[in-house]
C-alpha positions as CSV (number, residue, x, y, z in Angstrom):
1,X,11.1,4.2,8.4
2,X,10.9,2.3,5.5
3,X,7.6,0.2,4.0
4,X,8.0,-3.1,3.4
5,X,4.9,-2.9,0.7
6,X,5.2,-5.3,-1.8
7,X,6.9,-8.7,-1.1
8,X,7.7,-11.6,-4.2
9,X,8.9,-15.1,-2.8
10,X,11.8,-16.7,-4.8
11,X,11.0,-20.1,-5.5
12,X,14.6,-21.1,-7.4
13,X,16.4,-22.9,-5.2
14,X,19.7,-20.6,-6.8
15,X,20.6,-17.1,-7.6
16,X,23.2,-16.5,-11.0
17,X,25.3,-14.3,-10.7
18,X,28.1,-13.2,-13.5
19,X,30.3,-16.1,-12.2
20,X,29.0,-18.3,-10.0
21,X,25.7,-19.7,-8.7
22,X,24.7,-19.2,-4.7
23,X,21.7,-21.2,-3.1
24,X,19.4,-18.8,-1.7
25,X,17.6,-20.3,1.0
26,X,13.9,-19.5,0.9
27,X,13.3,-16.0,1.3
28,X,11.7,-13.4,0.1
29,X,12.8,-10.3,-2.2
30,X,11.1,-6.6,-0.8
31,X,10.6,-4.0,-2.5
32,X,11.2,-0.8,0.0
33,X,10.0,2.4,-0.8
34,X,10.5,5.9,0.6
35,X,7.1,5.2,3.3
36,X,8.0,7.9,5.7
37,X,7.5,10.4,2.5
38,X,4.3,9.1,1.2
39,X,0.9,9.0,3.1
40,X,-1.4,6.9,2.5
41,X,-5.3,6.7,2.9
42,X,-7.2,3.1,2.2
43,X,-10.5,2.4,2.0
44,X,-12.3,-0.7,1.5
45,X,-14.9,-1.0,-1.6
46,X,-16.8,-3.9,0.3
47,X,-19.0,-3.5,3.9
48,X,-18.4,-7.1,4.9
49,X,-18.8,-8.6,8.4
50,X,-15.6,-10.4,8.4
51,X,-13.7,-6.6,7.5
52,X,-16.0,-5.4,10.7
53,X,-14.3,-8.2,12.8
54,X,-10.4,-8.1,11.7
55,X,-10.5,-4.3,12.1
56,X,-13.3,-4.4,15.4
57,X,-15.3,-1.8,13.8
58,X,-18.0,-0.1,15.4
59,X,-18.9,1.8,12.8
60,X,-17.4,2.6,9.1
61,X,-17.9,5.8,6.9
62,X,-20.1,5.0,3.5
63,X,-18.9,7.5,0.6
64,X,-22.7,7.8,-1.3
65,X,-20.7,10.1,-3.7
66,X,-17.1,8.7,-4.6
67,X,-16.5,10.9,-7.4
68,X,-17.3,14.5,-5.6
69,X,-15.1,12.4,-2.6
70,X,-11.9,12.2,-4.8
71,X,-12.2,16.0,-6.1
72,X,-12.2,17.1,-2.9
73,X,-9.1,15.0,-1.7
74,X,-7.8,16.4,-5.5
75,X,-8.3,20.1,-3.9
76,X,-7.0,19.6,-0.5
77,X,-3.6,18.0,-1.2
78,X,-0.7,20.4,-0.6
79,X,0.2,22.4,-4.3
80,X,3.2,20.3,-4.9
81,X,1.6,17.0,-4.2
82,X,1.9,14.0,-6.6
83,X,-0.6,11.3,-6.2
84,X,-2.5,8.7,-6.9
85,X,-5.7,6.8,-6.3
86,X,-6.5,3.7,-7.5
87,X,-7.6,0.1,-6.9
88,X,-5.4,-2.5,-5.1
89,X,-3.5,-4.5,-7.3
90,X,-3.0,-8.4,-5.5
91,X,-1.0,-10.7,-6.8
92,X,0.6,-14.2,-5.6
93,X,3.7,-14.4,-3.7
94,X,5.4,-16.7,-6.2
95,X,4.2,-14.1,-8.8
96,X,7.0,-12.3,-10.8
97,X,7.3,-8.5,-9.4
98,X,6.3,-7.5,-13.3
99,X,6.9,-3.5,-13.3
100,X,6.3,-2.9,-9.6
101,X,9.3,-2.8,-8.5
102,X,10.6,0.2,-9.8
103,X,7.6,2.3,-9.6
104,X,7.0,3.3,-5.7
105,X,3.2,4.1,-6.7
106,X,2.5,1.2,-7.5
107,X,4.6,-0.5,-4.9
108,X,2.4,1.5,-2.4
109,X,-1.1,0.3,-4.0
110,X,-0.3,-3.6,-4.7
111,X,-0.6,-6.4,-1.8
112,X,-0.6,-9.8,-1.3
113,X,-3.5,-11.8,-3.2
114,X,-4.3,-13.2,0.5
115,X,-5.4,-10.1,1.5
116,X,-7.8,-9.5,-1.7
117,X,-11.2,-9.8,0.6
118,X,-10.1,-6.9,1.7
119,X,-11.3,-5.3,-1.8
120,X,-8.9,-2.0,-0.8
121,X,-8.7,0.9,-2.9
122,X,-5.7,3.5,-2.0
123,X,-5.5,7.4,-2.1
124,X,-1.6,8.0,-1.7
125,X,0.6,11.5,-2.2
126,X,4.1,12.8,-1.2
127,X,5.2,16.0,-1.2
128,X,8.8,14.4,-2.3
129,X,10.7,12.5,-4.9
130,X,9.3,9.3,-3.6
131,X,7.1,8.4,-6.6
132,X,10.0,8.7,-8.7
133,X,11.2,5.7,-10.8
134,X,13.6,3.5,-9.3
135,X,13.4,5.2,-6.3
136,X,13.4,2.3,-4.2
137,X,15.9,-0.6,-2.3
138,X,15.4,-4.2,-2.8
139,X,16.8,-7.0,-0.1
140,X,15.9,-10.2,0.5
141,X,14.4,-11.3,4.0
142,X,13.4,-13.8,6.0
143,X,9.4,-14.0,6.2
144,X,9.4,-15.8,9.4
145,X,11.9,-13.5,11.5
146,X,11.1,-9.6,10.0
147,X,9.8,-7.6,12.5
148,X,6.3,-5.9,13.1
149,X,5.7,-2.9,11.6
150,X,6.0,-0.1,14.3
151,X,3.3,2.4,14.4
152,X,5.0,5.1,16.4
153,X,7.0,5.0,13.1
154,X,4.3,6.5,11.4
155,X,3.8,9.7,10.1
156,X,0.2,11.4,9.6
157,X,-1.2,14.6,8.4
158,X,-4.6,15.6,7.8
159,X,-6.7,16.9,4.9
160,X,-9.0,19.2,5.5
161,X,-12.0,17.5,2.9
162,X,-14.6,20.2,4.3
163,X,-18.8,18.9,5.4
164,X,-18.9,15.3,3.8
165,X,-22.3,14.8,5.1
166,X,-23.6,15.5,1.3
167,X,-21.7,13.0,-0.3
168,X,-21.2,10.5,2.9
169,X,-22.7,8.1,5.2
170,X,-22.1,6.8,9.0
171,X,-23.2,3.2,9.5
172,X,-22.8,1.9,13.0
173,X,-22.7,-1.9,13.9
């Protein structure tokens, strides 16, 4: 399975190639990484009533501690683990890509600015080559007929983080 993760709309109403112009009807360019290689843990940095209702939340987990949180996702990723951890990136559809699109890392921690309430900050690793540069395919699509994301397509695994009660906090709606 393959992420569609970060999406830039083309607004040019043609596409140069070395000979010859095409029209391009309206579509979109994504940016496909490796997602069936890299897991991916997200987290919200806001506690907002209108994250409660899009995800029907009964309760949510408060990290008190985020610094002890992220050494201890540090020391439970598998030895040959690369990673990161970092804030969304959002940008605007019509936005040029800029160096996301050959970086898979970054594809995996940027979004659409519509979703920027959302305030998301991403812990991602892979065990394989799928961070690497350039390691990605491109294609353009058509917004309004792509398909839903399947989640029985989904791979997960767990880390074992140890007793977060120290550094953690349930909250329940």
């Amino acid at each position: 399975m393959k992420a569609r993760a970060s999406i830039a709309r083309l607004t040019g109403s043609k596409s140069t190639t070395r000979h010859r112009a095409h029209p391009v009807p309206f579509k979109w360019v994504e940016y496909l990484t490796k997602a069936d290689e890299i897991y991916i843990f997200c987290i919200s940095l806001s506690l907002t009533k209108e994250l409660e209702r899009e995800f029907q939340a009964k309760a949510c987990i408060e990290i008190l501690d985020p610094a002890s949180f992220i050494e201890r996702w540090h020391r439970a990723l598998p030895r040959n683990a690369k990673y990161v951890s970092r804030r969304v990136g959002y940008s605007r559809s019509e936005d040029v890509p800029g160096n996301v699109w050959a970086l898979p890392d970054l594809i995996a921690t940027t979004k659409l600015r519509r979703f920027s309430y959302q305030d998301e900050y991403r812990f991602a690793y892979t065990t394989t080559d799928a961070f690497g540069f350039q390691n990605c395919t491109y294609q353009l699509v058509d917004r309004k007929t792509r398909p839903s994301p399947k989640p029985e397509e989904h791979h997960s695994q767990t880390l074992q983080l140890g007793d977060l009660r120290d550094i953690c906090k349930l909250r329940v709606f």
